[in-house]
DOFISE-646844 format. One record per residue (C-alpha): x, y, z. Coordinates in steps of 0.25 Angstrom, whole numbers, plus 5000, padded with zeros to 4 digits. Example, Ala and Ser with C-alpha at 12.3 -4.5 7.8 and 13.67 -1.06 7.14 Angstrom:
BEGIN
> 5049; 4982; 5031
> 5055; 4996; 5029
This chain:
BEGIN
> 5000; 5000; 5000
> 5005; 5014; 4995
> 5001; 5027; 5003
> 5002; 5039; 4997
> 5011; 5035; 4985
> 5015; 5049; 4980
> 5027; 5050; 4967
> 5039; 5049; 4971
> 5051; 5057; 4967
> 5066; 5055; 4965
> 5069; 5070; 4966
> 5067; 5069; 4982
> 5072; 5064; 4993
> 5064; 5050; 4996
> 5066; 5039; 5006
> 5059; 5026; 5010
> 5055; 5020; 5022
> 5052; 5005; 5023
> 5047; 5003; 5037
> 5039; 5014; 5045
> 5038; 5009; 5058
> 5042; 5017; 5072
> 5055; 5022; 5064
> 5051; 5021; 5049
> 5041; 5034; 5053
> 5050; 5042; 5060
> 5059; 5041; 5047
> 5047; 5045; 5037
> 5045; 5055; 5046
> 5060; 5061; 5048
> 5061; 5058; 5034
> 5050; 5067; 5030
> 5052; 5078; 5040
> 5066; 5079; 5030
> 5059; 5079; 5017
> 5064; 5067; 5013
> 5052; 5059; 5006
> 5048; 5047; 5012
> 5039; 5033; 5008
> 5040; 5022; 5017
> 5033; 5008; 5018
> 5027; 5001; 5030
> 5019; 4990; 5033
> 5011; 4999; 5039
> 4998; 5004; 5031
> 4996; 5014; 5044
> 5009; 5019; 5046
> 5008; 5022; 5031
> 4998; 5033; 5032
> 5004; 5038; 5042
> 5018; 5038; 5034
> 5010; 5046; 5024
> 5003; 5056; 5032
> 5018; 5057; 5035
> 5022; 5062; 5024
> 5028; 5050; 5017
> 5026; 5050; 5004
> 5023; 5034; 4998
> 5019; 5025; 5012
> 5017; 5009; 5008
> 5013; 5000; 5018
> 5020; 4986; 5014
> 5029; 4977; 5022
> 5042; 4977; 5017
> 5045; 4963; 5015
> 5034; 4963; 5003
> 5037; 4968; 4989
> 5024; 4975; 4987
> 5030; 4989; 4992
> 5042; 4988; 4981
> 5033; 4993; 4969
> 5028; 5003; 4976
> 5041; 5012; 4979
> 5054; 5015; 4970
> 5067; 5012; 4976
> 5073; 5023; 4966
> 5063; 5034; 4974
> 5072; 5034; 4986
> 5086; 5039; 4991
> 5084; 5029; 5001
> 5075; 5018; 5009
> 5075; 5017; 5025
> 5070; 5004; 5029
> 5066; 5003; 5044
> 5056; 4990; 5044
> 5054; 4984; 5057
> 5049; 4970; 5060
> 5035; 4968; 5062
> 5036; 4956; 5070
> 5047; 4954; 5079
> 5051; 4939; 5072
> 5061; 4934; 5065
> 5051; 4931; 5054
> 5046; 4947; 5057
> 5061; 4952; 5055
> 5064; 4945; 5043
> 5054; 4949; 5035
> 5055; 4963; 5039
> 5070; 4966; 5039
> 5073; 4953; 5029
> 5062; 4951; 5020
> 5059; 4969; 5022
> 5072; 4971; 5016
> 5073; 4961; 5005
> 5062; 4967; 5000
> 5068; 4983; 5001
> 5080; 4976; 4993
> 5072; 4969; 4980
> 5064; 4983; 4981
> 5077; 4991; 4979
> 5083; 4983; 4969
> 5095; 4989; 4962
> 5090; 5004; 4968
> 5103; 5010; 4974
> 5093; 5014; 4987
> 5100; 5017; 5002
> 5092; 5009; 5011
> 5093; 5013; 5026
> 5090; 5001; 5035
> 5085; 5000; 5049
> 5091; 4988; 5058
> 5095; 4987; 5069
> 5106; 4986; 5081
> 5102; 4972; 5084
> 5112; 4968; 5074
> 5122; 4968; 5084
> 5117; 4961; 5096
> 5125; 4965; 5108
> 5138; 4970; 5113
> 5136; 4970; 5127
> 5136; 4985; 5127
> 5147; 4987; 5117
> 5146; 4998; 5107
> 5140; 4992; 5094
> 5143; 5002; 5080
> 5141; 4996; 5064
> 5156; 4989; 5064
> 5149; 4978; 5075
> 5147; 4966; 5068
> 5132; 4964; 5070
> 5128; 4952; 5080
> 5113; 4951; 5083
> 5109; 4943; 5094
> 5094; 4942; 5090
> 5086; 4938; 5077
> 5082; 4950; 5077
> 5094; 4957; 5074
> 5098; 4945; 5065
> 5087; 4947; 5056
> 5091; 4961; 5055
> 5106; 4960; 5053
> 5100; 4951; 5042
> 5093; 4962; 5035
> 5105; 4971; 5037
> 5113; 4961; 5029
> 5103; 4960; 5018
> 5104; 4975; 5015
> 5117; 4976; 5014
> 5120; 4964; 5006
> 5109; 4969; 4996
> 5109; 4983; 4999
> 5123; 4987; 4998
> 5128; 5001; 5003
> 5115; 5007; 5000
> 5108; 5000; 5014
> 5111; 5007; 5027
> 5109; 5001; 5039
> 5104; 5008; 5052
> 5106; 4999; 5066
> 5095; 5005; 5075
> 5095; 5004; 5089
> 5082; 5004; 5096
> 5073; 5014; 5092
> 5063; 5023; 5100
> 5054; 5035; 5099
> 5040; 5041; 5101
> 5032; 5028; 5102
> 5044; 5020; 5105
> 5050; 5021; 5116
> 5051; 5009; 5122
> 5067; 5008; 5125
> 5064; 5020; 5135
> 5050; 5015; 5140
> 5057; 5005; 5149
> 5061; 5003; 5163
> 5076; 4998; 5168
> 5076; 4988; 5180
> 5088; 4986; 5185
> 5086; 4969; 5186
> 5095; 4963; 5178
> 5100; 4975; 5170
> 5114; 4970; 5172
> 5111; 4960; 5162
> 5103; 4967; 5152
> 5107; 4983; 5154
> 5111; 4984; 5139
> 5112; 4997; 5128
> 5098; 5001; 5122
> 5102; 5009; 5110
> 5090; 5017; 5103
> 5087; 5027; 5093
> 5075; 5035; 5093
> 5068; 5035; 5081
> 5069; 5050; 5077
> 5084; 5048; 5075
> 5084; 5034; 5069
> 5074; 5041; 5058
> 5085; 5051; 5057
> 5096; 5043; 5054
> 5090; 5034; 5045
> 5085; 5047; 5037
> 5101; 5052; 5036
> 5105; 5038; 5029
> 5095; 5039; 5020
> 5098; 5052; 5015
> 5112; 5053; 5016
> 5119; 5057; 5003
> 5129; 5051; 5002
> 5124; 5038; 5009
> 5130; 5034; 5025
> 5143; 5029; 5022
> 5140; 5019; 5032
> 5129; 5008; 5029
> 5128; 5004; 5044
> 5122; 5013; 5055
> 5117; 5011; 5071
> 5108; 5020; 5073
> 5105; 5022; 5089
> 5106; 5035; 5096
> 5120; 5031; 5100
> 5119; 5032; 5114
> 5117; 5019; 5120
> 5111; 5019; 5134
> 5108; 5006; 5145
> 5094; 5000; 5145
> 5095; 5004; 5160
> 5098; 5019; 5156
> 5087; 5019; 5147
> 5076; 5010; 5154
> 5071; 5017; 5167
> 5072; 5032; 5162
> 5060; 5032; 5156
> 5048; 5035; 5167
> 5035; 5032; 5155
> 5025; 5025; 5162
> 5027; 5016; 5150
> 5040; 5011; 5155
> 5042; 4996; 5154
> 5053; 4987; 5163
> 5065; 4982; 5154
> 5066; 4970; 5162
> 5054; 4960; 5163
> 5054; 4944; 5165
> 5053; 4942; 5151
> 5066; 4950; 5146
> 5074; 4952; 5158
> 5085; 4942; 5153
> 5084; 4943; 5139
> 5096; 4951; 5134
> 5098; 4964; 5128
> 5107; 4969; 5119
> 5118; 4978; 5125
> 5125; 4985; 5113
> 5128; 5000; 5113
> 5125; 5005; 5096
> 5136; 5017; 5091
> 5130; 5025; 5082
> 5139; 5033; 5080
> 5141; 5030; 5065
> 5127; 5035; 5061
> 5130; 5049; 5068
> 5142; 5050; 5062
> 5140; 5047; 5047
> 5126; 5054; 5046
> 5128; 5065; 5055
> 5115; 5059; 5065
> 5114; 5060; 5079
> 5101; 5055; 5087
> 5093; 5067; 5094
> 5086; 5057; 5102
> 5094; 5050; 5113
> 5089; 5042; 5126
> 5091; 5051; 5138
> 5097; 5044; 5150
């Protein structure tokens, strides 16, 4: 289903945004508050009308593991393609055909196109570190088949996308609606055990970032980015600062042993290449 399918024009600044959950709408909306013109695809019928009343100019509700979207948008209409699917069952079944089977159908739709793809994964690539400092030269290690299924998708980008996919490592994200890494309370029982490093990114400064990789000229030098707000900070520092009546306890029967990741993500490179610096940073 097409909404709003209004001539598209080489002469402007486009992009495209396959995926418009809790991030893929706070990068329509950045995207737009630049001028750059935007079309996006969700599986959403709902959050395409409100894409439109956005502002987006062509909105297509689709999953993106189906083919039925690709007649419907010209790759060569595009300085570049921001793909931020999420999974919309947390299973391994769930997760391969939305990062697996999502991009292999991105890729047949590009074809030879010479399009910059920007991709959304993930920091569970690396597993843990027992609070070491993790940047792009770690070898990526996941511990989970989450992050197996979402190392694999990295791979299959760059094996068929070449230089022109970039790769974003996000950390956790949060924001208005999400905020459930602060809507937590700390207790002190075994925290010795599980106190590890939560590192987040708000999703105004995620959206950001994303946008400069997109319209970069010339493109990032680099092909792989973390992208936290570099300032790692304890679950125990984090957990307990927040008095919402909302709060929940971190540790309950159920997950009181199970392990967390401890790793602490250097995004320094990101700031560094493409001049960004996050504006939203957990206060402590």
């Amino acid at each position: 289903m097409s909404v709003n399918d209004s001539p598209q024009s080489k002469d402007q600044r486009r992009i495209l945004i396959l995926g418009c959950g809790y991030l893929g709408r706070f990068v329509v909306e950045k995207a737009l508050s630049q001028g750059i013109a935007t079309d996006a695809l969700t599986r959403n019928s709902d959050t395409c009308i409100q894409l439109q009343k956005m502002g987006a100019q062509k909105t297509i509700s689709q999953t993106l593991a189906t083919s039925n979207w690709h007649s419907e948008i010209d790759p060569n209409h595009y300085q570049a393609v921001i793909v931020s699917v999420g999974s919309s069952e947390s299973t391994p079944e769930g997760y391969r055909e939305s990062y697996i089977d999502g991009l292999n159908s991105v890729i047949r739709w590009i074809g030879d196109q010479p399009l910059r793809l920007i991709y959304t994964s993930s920091i569970s690539v690396y597993g843990s570190s027992d609070g070491d400092w993790i940047d792009e030269q770690t070898n990526p290690a996941p511990e989970n088949w989450r992050g197996e299924i979402i190392l694999q998708s990295e791979e299959l980008l760059r094996s068929k996308i070449g230089d022109q996919a970039f790769i974003c490592r996000l950390g956790g994200i949060y924001g208005p609606g999400r905020m459930r890494f602060l809507q937590k309370t700390w207790s002190p029982e075994n925290q010795a055990e599980d106190d590890g490093y939560l590192n987040l990114i708000h999703a105004e400064d995620a959206a950001e970032a994303l946008l400069k990789i997109a319209m970069r000229k010339p493109p990032p030098a680099s092909n792989i980015f973390n992208l936290t707000d570099n300032t790692p900070h304890l679950r125990s520092e984090v957990y307990g600062k927040n008095d919402s009546p909302t709060a929940k306890p971190y540790y309950t029967r159920s997950n009181r042993n199970r392990h967390s990741a401890n790793r602490r993500i250097d995004s320094s490179k990101i700031q560094a290449e493409l001049d960004w610096i996050p504006k939203h940073l957990i206060k402590i």
